[in-house]
N, C-alpha and C positions, 0 to 999 in steps of 0.2 A: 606285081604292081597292085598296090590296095585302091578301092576305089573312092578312097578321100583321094589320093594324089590325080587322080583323075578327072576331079572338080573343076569343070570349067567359072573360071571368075568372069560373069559374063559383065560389057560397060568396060570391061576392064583390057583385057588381052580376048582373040581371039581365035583362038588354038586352045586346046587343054593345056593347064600350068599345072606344073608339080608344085601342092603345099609346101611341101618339105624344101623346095629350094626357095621359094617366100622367105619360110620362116628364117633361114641363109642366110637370107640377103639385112635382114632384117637383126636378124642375132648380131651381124659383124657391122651393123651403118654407123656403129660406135668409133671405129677404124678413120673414118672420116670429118669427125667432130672439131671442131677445135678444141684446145682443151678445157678451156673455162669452161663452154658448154658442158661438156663431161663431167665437170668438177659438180658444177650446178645439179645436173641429173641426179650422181650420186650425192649427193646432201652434206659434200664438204664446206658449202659456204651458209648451211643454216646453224653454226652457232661457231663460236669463238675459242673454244676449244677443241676443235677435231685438224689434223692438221693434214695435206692431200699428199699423196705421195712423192710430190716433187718439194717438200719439208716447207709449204705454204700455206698462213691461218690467212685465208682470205676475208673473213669477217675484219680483221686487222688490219687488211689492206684496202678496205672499201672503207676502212674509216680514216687513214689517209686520205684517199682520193676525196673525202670530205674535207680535208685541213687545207689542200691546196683551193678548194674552193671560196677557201674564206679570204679576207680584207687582208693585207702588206700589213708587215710588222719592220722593221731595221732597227737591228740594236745595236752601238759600238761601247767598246772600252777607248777613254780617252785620256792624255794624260794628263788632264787636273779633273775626274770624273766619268761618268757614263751616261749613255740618252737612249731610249726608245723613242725612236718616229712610227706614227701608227695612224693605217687608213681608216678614218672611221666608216665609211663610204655609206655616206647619206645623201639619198637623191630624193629622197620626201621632203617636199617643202611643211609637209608637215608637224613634220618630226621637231619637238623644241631639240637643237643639236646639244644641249649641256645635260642631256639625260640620257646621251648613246655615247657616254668616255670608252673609249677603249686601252686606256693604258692605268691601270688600277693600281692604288695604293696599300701592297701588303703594312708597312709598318714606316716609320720616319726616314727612314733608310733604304725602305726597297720599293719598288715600283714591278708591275708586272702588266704582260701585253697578253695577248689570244687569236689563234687564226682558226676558227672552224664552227663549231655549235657552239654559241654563245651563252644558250642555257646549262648547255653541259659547263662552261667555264667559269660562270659563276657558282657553282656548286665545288668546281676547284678552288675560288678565288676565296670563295666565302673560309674556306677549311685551312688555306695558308692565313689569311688575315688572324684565326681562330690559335692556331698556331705558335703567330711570332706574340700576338697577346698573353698566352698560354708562359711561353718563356719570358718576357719581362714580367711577370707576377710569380715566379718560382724562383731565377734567380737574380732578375733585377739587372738586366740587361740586356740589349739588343739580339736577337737572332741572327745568327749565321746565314746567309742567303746560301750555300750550299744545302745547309739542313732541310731548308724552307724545298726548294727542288726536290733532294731525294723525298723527301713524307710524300710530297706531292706526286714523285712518280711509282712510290712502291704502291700506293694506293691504285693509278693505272695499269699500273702492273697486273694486278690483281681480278682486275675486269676482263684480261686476256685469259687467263687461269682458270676461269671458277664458270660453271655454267647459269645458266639463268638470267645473263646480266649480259648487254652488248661494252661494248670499248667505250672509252670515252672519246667523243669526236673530237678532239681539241690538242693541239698544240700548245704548249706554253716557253713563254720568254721572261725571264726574271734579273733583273736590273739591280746592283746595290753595294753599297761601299761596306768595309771590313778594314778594320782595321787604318782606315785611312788611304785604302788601297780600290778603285773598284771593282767589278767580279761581272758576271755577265753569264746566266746559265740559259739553256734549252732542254725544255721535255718534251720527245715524241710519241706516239699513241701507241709504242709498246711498252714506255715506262722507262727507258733509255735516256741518260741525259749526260751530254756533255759543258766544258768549259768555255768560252768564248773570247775573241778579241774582238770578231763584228760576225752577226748574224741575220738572219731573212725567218718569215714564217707566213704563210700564205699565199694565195696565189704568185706565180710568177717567183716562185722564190729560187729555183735554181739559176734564172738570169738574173736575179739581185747577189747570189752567191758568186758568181762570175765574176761578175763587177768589182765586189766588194774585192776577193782575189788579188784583183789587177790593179785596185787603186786607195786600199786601207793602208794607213803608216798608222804606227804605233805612236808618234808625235804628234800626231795630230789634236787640237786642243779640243772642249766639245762645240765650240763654233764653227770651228773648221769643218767636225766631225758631221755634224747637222745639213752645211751647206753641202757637203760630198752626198748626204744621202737621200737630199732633195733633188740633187743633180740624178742621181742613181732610177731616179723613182721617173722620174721625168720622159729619162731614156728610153726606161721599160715600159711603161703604161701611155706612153707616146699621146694618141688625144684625147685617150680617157684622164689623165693626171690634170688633177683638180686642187689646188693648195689651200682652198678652204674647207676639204675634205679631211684634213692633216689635222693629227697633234704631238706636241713634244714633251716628254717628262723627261726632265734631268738630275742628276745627284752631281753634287759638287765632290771634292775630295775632301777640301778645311773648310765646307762648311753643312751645318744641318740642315734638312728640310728637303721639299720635293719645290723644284720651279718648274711653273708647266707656261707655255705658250702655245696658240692656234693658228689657223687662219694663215692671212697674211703677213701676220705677224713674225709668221717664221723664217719669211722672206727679206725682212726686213732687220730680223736678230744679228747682230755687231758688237 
């Protein structure tokens, strides 16, 4: 027996303690962690490309848990059109509300919403606008609202990938007719994006996804569609749900242009 092990830790125990079974106890109190702790330790969640052993970019997924932080988005396909309802959620009386739109004008045709860092989505929103521009001065037509999605998430994509750079915290929702037809896409903060018939984006969005589930028809016209998803919103956000907090952009199918209402007004839309 050496006489480091023989070190009494005095304050501490009161008997001789063997280092060597310290450093033990100490070596293995990983055993006991949970695992995000652990992850944290070893340095899985300081950047965006390192992935942890259980096949998780957690920088990826703490920029989730920022999307769900942000304002309700409800998008539907409807059958003369499509609408995005969106919380603007303004509780500043200060704030002029005609300068916090949350449902944004990519091109004549498409409309798009955001649930999460708001700066980060205009830096998206700005690059679609740039875009659908881009193609009617090349070939002198409208953009494809699919095209408009993918650029937009190969670019998120990309922020997952490459080091130096965090995710983009933002969701996106893009609204828009084709062909006479409407479309309804989603990009999530890995660059993933699906098709839609009715979708959610920000907080509380899995019990708007529920809902939607249980009570979207494909018949439904977008008056109908509007009243179900004011209904929807009402349900979920119970005394927080404020209808001069709302707005609604819609696309018609036979005809051009974006119609937007607010307020109470949406309440009263017939």
């Amino acid at each position: 027996m050496s006489n480091c092990d023989n070190i009494i830790l005095k304050g501490f125990v009161q008997k001789p303690f063997k280092l060597s079974k310290l450093f033990f106890h100490i070596g293995n109190s990983k055993m006991d962690m949970p695992t995000d702790i652990q992850h944290q330790q070893m340095g899985y969640d300081r950047t965006a490309t390192m992935f942890t052993p259980e096949g998780h970019l957690l920088q990826v997924e703490y920029a989730e848990k920022t999307v769900r932080l942000g304002s309700s988005s409800i998008g539907m396909v409807c059958s003369d059109g499509v609408f995005i309802l969106a919380d603007k959620r303004i509780d500043d009386e200060l704030i002029v509300p005609s300068s916090a739109q949350k449902i944004y004008e990519i091109d004549s045709h498409l409309i798009s919403s955001v649930a999460g860092i708001m700066s980060d989505a205009r830096v998206l929103i700005n690059k679609a606008q740039v875009l659908a521009q881009q193609n009617r001065m090349t070939y002198d037509s409208a953009i494809e609202p699919e095209l408009i999605i993918k650029e937009i998430s190969d670019l998120k994509q990309q922020f997952t990938q490459y080091g130096g750079a965090r995710p983009f915290g933002v969701a996106l929702m893009v609204a828009g007719i084709q062909n006479g037809k409407p479309r309804l896409y989603s990009s999530d903060i890995t660059g993933n994006y699906f098709e839609y018939f009715a979708n959610a984006i920000g907080e509380t969005d899995s019990k708007v996804k529920d809902e939607l589930r249980k009570k979207y028809k494909k018949t439904l016209d977008v008056k109908q569609g509007i009243k179900l998803a004011v209904e929807i919103l009402k349900e979920v956000q119970e005394d927080k749900f404020d209808i001069e907090r709302f707005e609604v952009a819609y696309l018609e199918n036979k005809k051009e242009g974006i119609t937007r209402i607010d307020g109470k007004a949406i309440e009263g839309f017939k």
